[in-house]
C-alpha positions in Angstrom: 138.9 64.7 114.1 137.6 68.3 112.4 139.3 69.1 109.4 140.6 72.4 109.6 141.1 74.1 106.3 143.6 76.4 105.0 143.5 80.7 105.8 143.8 80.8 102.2 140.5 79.3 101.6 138.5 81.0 104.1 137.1 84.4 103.5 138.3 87.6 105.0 134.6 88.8 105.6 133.1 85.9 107.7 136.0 83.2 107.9 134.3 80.5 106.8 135.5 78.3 103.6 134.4 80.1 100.2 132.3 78.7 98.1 132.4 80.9 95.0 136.1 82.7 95.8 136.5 85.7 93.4 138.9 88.4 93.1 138.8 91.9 93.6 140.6 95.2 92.1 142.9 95.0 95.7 144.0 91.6 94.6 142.2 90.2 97.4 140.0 86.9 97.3 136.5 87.0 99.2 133.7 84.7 98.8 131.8 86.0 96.2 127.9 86.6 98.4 129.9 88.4 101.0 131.7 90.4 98.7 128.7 91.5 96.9 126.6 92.3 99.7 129.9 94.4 100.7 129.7 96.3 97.6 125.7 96.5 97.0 123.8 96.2 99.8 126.0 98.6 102.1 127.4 100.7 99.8 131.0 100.5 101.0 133.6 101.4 98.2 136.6 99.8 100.3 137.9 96.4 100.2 137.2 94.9 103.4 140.7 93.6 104.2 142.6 96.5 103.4 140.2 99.3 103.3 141.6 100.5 100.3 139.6 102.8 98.8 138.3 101.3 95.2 137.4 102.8 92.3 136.6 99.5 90.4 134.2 97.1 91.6 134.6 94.5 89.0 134.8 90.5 90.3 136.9 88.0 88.7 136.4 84.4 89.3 139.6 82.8 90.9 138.9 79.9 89.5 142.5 78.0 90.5 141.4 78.4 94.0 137.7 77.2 93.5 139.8 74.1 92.5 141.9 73.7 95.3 138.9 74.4 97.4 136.6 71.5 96.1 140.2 69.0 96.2 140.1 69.8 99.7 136.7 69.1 100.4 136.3 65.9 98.9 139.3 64.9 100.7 138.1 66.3 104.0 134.6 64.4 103.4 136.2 61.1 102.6 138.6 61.1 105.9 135.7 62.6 108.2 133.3 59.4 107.0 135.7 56.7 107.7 136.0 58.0 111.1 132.5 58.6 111.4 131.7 54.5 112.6 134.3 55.0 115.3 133.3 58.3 116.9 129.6 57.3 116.7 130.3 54.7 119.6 131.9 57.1 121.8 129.4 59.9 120.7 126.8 59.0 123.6 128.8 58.7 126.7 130.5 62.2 125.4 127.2 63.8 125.2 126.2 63.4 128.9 129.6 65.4 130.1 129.4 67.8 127.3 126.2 68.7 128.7 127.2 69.3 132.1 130.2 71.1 131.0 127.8 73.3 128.6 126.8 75.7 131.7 130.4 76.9 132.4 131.4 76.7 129.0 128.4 79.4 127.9 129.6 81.7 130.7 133.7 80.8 129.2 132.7 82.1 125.9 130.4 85.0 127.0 133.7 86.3 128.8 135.9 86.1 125.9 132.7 88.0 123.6 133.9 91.5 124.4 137.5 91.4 124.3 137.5 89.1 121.6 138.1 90.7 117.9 136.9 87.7 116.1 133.2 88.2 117.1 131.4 85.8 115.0 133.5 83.1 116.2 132.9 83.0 119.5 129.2 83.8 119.0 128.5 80.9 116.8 130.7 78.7 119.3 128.1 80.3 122.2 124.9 79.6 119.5 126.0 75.8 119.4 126.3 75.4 123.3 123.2 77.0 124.0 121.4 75.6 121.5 122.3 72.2 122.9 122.5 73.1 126.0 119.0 72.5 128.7 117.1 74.9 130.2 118.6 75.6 133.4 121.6 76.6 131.8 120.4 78.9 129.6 118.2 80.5 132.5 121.6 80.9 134.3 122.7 82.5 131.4 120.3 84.9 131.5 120.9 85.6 135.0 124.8 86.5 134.1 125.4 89.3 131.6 124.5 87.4 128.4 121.7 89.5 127.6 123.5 92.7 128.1 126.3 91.4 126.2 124.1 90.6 123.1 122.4 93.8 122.7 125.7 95.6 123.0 126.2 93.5 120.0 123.2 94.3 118.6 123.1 98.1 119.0 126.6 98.4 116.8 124.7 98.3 113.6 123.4 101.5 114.8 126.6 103.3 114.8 127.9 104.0 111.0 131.4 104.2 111.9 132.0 100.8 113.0 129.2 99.2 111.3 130.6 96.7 108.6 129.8 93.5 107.4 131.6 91.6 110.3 129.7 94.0 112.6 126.7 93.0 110.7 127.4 89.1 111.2 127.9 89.2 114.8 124.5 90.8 114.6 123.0 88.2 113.3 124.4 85.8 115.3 123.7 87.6 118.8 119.9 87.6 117.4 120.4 83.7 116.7 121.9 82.9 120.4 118.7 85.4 122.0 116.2 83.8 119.8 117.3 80.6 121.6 117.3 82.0 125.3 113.8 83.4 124.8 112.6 80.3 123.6 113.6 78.8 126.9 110.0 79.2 127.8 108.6 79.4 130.5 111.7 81.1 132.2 111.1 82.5 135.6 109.3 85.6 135.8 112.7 87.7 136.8 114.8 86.4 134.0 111.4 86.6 131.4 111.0 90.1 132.3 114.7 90.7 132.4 115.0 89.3 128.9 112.5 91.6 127.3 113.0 94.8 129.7 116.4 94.9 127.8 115.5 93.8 124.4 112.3 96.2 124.1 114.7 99.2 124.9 114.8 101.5 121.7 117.9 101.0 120.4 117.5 96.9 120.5 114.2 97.6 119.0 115.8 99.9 116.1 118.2 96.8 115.6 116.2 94.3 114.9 113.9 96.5 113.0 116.7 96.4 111.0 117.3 92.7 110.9 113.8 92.6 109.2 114.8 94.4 106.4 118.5 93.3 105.4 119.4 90.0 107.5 119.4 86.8 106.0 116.2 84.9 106.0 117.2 82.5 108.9 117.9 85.7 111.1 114.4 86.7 109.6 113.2 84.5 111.5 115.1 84.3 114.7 113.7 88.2 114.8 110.5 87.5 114.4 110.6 84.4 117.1 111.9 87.5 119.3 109.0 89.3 118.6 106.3 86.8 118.6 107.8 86.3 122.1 107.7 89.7 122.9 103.7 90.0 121.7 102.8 86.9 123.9 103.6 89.0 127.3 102.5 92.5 128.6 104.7 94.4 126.4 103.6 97.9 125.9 104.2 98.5 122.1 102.8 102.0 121.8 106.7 103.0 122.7 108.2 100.8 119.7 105.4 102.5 117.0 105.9 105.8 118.4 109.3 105.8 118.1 109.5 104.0 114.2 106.2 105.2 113.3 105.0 103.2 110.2 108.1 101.4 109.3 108.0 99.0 112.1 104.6 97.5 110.5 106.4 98.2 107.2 109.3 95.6 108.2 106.4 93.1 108.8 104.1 93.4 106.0 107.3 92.8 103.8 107.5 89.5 105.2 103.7 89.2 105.5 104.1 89.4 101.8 107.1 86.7 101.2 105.7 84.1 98.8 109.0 82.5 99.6 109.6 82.0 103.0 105.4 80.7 104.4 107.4 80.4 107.8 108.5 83.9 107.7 104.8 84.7 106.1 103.0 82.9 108.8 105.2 84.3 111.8 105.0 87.9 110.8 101.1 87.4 110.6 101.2 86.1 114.2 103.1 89.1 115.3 100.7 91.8 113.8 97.7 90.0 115.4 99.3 90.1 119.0 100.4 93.5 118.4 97.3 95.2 116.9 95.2 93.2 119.0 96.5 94.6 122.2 97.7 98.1 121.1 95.8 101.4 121.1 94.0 102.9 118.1 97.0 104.7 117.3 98.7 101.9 116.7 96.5 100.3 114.3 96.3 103.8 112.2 100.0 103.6 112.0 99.3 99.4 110.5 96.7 101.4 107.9 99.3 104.3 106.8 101.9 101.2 106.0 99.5 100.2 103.9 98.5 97.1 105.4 94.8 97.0 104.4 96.1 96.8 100.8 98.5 93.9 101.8 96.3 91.9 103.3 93.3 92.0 100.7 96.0 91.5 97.6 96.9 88.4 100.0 93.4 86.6 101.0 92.5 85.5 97.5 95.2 82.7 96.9 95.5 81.8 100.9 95.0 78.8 102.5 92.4 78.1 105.2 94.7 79.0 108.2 96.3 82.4 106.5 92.8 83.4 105.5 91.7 82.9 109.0 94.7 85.0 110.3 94.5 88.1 107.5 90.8 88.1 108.0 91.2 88.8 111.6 93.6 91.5 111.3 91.5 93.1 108.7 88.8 92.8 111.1 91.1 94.7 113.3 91.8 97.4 111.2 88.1 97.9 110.0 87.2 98.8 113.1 89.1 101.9 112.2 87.0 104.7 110.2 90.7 104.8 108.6 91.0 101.1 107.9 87.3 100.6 106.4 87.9 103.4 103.9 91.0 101.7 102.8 88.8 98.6 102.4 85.9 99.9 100.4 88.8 101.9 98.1 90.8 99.1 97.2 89.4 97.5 94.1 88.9 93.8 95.2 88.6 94.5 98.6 84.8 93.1 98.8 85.0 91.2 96.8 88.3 89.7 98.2 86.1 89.4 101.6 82.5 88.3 100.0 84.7 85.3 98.1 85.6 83.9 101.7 82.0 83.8 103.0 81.1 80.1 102.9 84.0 78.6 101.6 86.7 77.9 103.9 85.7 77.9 107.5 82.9 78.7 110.6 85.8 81.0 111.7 86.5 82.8 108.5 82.8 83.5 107.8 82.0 84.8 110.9 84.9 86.8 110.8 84.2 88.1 107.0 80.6 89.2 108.6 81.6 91.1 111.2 84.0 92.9 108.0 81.4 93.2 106.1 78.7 94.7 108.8 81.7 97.5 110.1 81.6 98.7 106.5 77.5 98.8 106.4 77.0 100.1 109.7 80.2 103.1 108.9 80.5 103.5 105.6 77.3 102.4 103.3 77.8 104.5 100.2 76.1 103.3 97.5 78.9 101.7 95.3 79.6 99.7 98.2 75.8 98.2 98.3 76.5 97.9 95.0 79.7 95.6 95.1 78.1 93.9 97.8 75.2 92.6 95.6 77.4 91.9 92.5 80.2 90.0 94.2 77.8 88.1 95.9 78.4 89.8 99.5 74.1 89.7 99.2 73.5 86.3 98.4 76.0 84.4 100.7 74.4 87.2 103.7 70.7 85.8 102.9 72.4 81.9 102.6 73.1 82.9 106.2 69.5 83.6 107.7 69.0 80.0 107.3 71.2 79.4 110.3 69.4 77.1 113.1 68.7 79.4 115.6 70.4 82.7 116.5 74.0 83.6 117.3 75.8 87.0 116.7 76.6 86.2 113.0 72.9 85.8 112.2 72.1 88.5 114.3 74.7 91.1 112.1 73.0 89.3 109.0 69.7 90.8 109.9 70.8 94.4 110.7 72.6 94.7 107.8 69.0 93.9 105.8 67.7 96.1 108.0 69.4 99.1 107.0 70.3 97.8 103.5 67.4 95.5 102.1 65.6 97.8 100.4 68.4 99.7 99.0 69.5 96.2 96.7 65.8 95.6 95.9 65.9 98.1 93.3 69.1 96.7 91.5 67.7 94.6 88.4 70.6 92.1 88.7 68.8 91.3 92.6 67.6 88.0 92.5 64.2 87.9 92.3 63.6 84.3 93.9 65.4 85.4 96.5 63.0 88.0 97.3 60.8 86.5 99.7 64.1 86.0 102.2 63.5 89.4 102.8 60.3 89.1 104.9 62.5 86.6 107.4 64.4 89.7 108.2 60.9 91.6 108.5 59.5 88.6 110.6 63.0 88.5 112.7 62.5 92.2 113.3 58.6 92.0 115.2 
C-alpha cells in the first residue's frame, strides 16, 4: 500500500514531497528548486501561496522539516519493501486488467483535465496510463479530444496573466503525455495528421518553442521527440520560421550545443537535418542568421564519427547558400575544421567534407581561402583522393577543383614539391 505523505511536506508549487524545504519572507515553506525558479527564472516577486507581494527574496533553510521529511522517508521505504515480496505475486494477474481498464481510464482522467484545479495531478496520472497503456488505446485517445485538450494546456504559457509555475508544470506534463501519443507510430493516417494539424498550429508551435528554452531537460526532450516527429512527415515548416524567424533555429542550436545532455545534442541535430533538408532557401538563411554555421564548425573538431557525419551534412546544407559559404570561409577554423575530417573518420564524412569544400571553390575562391586550403592540408588530402579506383562523383569534384585551382597553389613555396607531378593526373583526367 502507497505511502501517502503529510500536506505539510509537500510543496505548494508542484505538490510533490520537498527535498530541500526552505522558508520564505511570507513564512511559507517551498521546495527550494521550485522556489527559485519562482523567483529567478520568472521573475515573479510574489509568494506563490499567498501572492503576497515580497520585497525580500531571502531563503532560509527549514531545517526541522528537512528532518521530519527524511524520518518519514526512511520509514515509508522500510514498510513499502516488506510488502514488496507479497504484491510482486499478485503484480502479474493485475497487470492484464489494468491494461484493459487503461482505455476508459485515459478518457476518465481526460474528462476531469479541464475542470480539474489541480492540473499536474491529473496529467501525470494520464502520463502513467498512457505510457503503459498499448497502442490502440492511445490511438482512441487521439480520436477523443485528448489532443485538443493538451494544447489548450500548452497554449497557457502564452498568456502572462495566468502563466505561473503550476501553469508552467502542467505544460510540461501535456508535452510529456503528447510526446507519448506521437510516438504511437505508425497511427492511422486520420489520427497522424490529426495529431500534427493541431500541434503545428502557431500558438502550439510558440509553446513549445518555449519548452526549448526554459523546460527541464526531460521536457527537452519530449519537445524535440515532437518535433523529430513532426520533420519525418509532410509538414510544411516555412509557416513555423516565418512566424519565429531565427529564434526557432536559435532554440535548437542551443541544444545542438549541450555538452551535457548528447541525447538532447544528437536529437536537435536530427531535427535541423529534416527541417533544412526539406525547407526552402529561406529557411536555411534564417539557420545562417542564428548563427548556425558558427555552431556547427566550433562543434566538428571534438565530435564523434556519427555527429561529425550529421554537422557535416547540415553544413553541406547551408553552404549551398552564397550566405552560408561566406560564413564558412569567415569563421577562423572553419577549413580547417572541414579539411581535418577528410580521411579520418568515414567514406560518408569525406565525401561530404568534399562536396563543402568544392561549394566554396566553385563560389567563393578568394585567395586566402586557396591559401588555408593548402596550409590546413585541404590540398594534400584532395590529391590523396585522385588515387581513388576508378571514378565516382567525389573524384570527379577532386578534379574540378585542380582544375580551377591547381595552378593558383603551385606558386605557394610551402606546396609540396613531390607532390607536383599529381598534377598532370588532373591534366591527363581532363583530355
Amino acid at each position: 500500500m502507497e505511502c501517502v505523505p503529510p500536506e505539510q511536506f509537500l510543496c505548494p508549487i508542484t505538490r510533490e514531497v520537498m527535498r530541500e524545504p526552505v522558508t520564505i519572507m511570507s513564512g511559507v515553506t517551498y521546495d527550494r528548486r521550485s522556489i527559485e525558479k519562482w523567483f529567478f527564472t520568472y521573475k515573479k516577486k510574489t509568494c506563490p501561496a499567498t501572492m503576497q507581494i515580497l520585497s525580500d527574496f531571502n531563503i532560509t533553510p527549514n531545517h526541522n522539516l528537512s528532518r521530519l521529511i527524511l524520518s518519514w522517508y526512511n520509514n515509508a521505504t522500510t514498510s513499502s519493501s516488506s510488502s514488496s515480496s507479497s504484491s510482486s505475486s499478485s503484480s502479474s494477474s493485475s497487470s492484464s486488467s489494468s491494461s484493459k481498464r487503461g482505455g476508459q481510464e485515459m478518457l476518465e482522467l481526460l474528462s476531469a483535465i479541464d475542470s480539474s484545479p489541480f492540473k499536474v495531478t491529473s496529467l501525470k496520472k494520464l502520463r502513467s496510463v498512457v505510457e503503459n497503456g498499448d497502442d490502440i488505446s492511445k490511438a482512441d485517445l487521439i480520436r477523443s479530444d485528448a489532443v485538443e485538450t493538451l494544447c489548450r494546456i500548452l497554449v497557457q504559457i502564452l498568456v502572462p496573466e495566468v502563466s505561473d509555475f503550476a501553469t508552467f508544470r502542467a505544460c510540461e506534463e501535456a508535452i510529456a503525455v503528447l510526446r507519448r501519443l506521437s510516438d504511437a507510430m505508425p497511427l492511422p493516417q486520420s489520427h497522424e495528421g490529426k495529431l500534427f494539424h493541431l500541434l503545428a498550429q502557431p500558438d502550439p508551435m510558440r509553446s513549445m518553442a518555449i519548452m526549448l528554452q526554459r523546460a527541464s531537460a526531460e521536457t527537452r526532450l519530449h519537445t524535440l521527440s515532437i518535433l523529430r516527429s513532426m520533420a519525418r512527415t509532410d509538414y510544411d515548416w516555412n509557416s513555423v520560421i516565418q512566424d519565429q524567424g531565427a529564434d526557432f533555429f536559435k532554440c535548437l542550436l542551443e541544444l545542438v550545443s549541450d555538452e551535457m545532455c548528447t541525447e538532447a545534442s544528437t536529437a536537435a541535430l536530427e531535427v535541423l537535418i529534416e527541417i533544412l533538408g526539406k525547407s526552402k532557401k529561406k529557411s536555411r538563411l534564417r539557420a545562417i542568421e542564428a548563427g548556425a554555421v558558427c555552431v556547427l564548425v566550433e562543434l566538428l573538431p571534438e565530435s564523434n564519427r556519427s555527429k561529425c557525419e550529421r554537422i557535416l551534412y547540415l553544413m553541406k546544407l547551408l553552404c549551398e547558400c552564397a550566405e552560408g559559404r561566406l560564413a564558412l570561409v569567415e569563421h577562423g577554423i572553419g577549413i580547417a575544421a572541414v579539411s581535418k575530417k577528410m580521411l579520418h573518420v568515414s567514406n560518408a564524412a569525406t565525401k561530404i567534407a568534399v562536396k563543402i569544400l568544392y561549394l566554396v571553390c566553385n563560389c567563393h575562391p578568394t585567395e586566402k581561402v586557396l591559401e588555408e586550403m593548402l596550409i590546413y592540408g585541404s590540398v594534400k588530402k584532395l590529391l590523396a583522393l585522385l588515387h581513388m579506383d576508378g571514378r565516382c562523383s567525389t573524384k570527379d569534384k577532386v578534379v574540378n577543383i585542380f582544375k580551377l585551382h591547381g595552378n593558383s597553389w603551385k606558386r605557394y613555396p610551402c606546396f609540396p614539391f613531390d607532390l607536383n607531378h599529381y598534377l598532370g593526373l588532373v591534366s591527363t583526367t581532363s583530355n
